[in-house]
Kinemage of the C-alpha trace (Angstrom):
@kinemage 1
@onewidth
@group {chain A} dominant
@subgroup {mainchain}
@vectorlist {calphas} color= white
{ca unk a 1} P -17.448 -40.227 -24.236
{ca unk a 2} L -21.187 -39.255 -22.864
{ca unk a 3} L -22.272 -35.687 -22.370
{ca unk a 4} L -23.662 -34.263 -19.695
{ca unk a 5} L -26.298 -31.640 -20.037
{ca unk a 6} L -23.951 -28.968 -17.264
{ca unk a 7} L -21.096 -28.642 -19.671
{ca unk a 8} L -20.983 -29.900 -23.255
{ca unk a 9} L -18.453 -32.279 -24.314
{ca unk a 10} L -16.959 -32.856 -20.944
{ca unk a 11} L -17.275 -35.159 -18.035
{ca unk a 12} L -19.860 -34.898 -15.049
{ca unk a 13} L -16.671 -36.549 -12.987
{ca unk a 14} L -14.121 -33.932 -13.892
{ca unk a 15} L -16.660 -30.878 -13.202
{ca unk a 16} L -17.304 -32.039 -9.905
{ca unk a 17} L -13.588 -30.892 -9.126
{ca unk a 18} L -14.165 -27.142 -10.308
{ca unk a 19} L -16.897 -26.475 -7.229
{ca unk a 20} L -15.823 -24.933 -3.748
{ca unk a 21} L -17.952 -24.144 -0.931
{ca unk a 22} L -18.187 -20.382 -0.314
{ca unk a 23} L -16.734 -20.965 2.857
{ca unk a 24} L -13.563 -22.282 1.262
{ca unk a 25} L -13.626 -19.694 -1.350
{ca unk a 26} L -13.394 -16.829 1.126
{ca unk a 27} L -10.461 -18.336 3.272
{ca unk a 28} L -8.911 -18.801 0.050
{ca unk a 29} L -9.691 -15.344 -0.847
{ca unk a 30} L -8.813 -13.789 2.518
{ca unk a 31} L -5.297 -15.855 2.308
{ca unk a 32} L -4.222 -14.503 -1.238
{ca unk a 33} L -4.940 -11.148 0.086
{ca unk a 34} L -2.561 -11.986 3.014
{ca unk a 35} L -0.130 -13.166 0.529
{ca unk a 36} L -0.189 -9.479 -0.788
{ca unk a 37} L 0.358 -7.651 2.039
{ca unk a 38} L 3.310 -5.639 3.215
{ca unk a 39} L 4.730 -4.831 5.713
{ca unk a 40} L 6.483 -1.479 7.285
{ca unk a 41} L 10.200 -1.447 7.529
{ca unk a 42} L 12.095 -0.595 10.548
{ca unk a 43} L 14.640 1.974 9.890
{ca unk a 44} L 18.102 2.329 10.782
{ca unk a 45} L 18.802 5.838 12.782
{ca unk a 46} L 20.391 7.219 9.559
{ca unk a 47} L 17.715 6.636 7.355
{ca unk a 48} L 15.476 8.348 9.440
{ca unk a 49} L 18.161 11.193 9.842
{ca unk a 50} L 18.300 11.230 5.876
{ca unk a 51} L 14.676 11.849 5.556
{ca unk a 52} L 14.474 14.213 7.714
{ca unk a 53} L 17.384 16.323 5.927
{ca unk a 54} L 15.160 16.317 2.557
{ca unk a 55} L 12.295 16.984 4.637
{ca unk a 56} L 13.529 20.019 6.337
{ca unk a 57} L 14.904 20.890 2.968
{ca unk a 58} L 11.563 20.978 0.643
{ca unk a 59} L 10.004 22.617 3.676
{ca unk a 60} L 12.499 25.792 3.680
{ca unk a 61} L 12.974 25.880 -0.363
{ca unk a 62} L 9.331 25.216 -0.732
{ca unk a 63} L 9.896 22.540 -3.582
{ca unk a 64} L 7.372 19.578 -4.525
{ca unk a 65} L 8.280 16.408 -3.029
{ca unk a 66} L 6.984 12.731 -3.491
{ca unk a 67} L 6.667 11.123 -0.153
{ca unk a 68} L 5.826 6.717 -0.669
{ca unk a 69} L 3.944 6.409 2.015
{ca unk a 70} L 3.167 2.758 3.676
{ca unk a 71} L 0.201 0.662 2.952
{ca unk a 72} L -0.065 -3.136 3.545
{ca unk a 73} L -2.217 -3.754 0.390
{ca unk a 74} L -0.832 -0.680 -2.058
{ca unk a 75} L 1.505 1.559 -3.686
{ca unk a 76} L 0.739 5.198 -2.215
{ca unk a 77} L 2.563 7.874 -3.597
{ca unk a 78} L 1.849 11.688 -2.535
{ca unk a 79} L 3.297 14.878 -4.311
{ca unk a 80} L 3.323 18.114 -2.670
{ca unk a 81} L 4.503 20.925 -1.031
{ca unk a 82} L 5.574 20.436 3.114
{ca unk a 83} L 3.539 22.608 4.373
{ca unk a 84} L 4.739 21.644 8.552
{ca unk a 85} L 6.479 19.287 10.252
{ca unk a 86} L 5.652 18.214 13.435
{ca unk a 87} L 8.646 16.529 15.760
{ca unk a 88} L 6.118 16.255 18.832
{ca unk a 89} L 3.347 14.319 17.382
{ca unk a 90} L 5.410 12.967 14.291
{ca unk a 91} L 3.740 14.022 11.650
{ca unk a 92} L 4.117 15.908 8.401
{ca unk a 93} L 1.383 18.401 6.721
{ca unk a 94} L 1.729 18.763 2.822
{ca unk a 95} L -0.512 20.528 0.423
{ca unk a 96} L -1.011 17.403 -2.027
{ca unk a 97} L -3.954 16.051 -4.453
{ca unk a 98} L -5.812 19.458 -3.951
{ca unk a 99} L -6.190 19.463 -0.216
{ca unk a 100} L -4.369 19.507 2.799
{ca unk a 101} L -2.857 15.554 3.635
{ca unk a 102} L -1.209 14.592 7.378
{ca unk a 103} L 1.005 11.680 7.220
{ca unk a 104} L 2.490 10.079 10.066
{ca unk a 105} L 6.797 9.926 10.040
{ca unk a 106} L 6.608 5.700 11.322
{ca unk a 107} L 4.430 5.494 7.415
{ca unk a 108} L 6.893 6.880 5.292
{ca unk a 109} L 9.012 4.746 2.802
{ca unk a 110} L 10.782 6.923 1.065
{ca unk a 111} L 11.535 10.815 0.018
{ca unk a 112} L 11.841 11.829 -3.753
{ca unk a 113} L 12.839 15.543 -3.562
């Protein structure tokens, strides 16, 4: 078997197959990040009524909760203290990762009081 002088001990035919155009690479890039993503769950009426009970229950024992909050691409997880919850605009202020965090009710996975 001939070398080539791009690769030692292998064959100019065979390396051919290894290149992609950038253009390629990105849409195969963009599609394995599509691959990854999630998406949000529609909850069931009592689902939604069971979060709110441990909601409205860290909020008047002022315990720490974890709150898994929706992202298409990650994991999110906030601890903290409810600070408010608001029915009217749907959202929930907690004192978590040394500041004040808003997260909106539709984004929230789960409860861990």
């Amino acid at each position: 078997m001939k070398e080539n002088k791009l690769t030692p001990g292998s064959n100019m035919r065979w390396e051919s197959s290894r290149m992609i155009l950038p253009e390629h690479r990105e849409m195969w890039l963009r599609h394995q990040k599509e691959d990854r993503m999630k998406f949000r769950p529609v909850w069931d009426e009592q689902q939604l009524e069971e979060f709110s009970r441990r909601l409205q229950d860290a909020l008047v024992s002022g315990s720490t909760v974890t709150l898994h909050v929706f992202d298409p691409y990650a994991e999110i997880k906030m601890r903290g203290k409810i600070l408010h919850l608001d029915a009217l605009n749907k959202t929930i202020k907690m004192k978590a990762g040394g500041g004040i965090q808003y997260v909106g009710v539709q984004d929230i996975m789960d409860v861990e009081t």
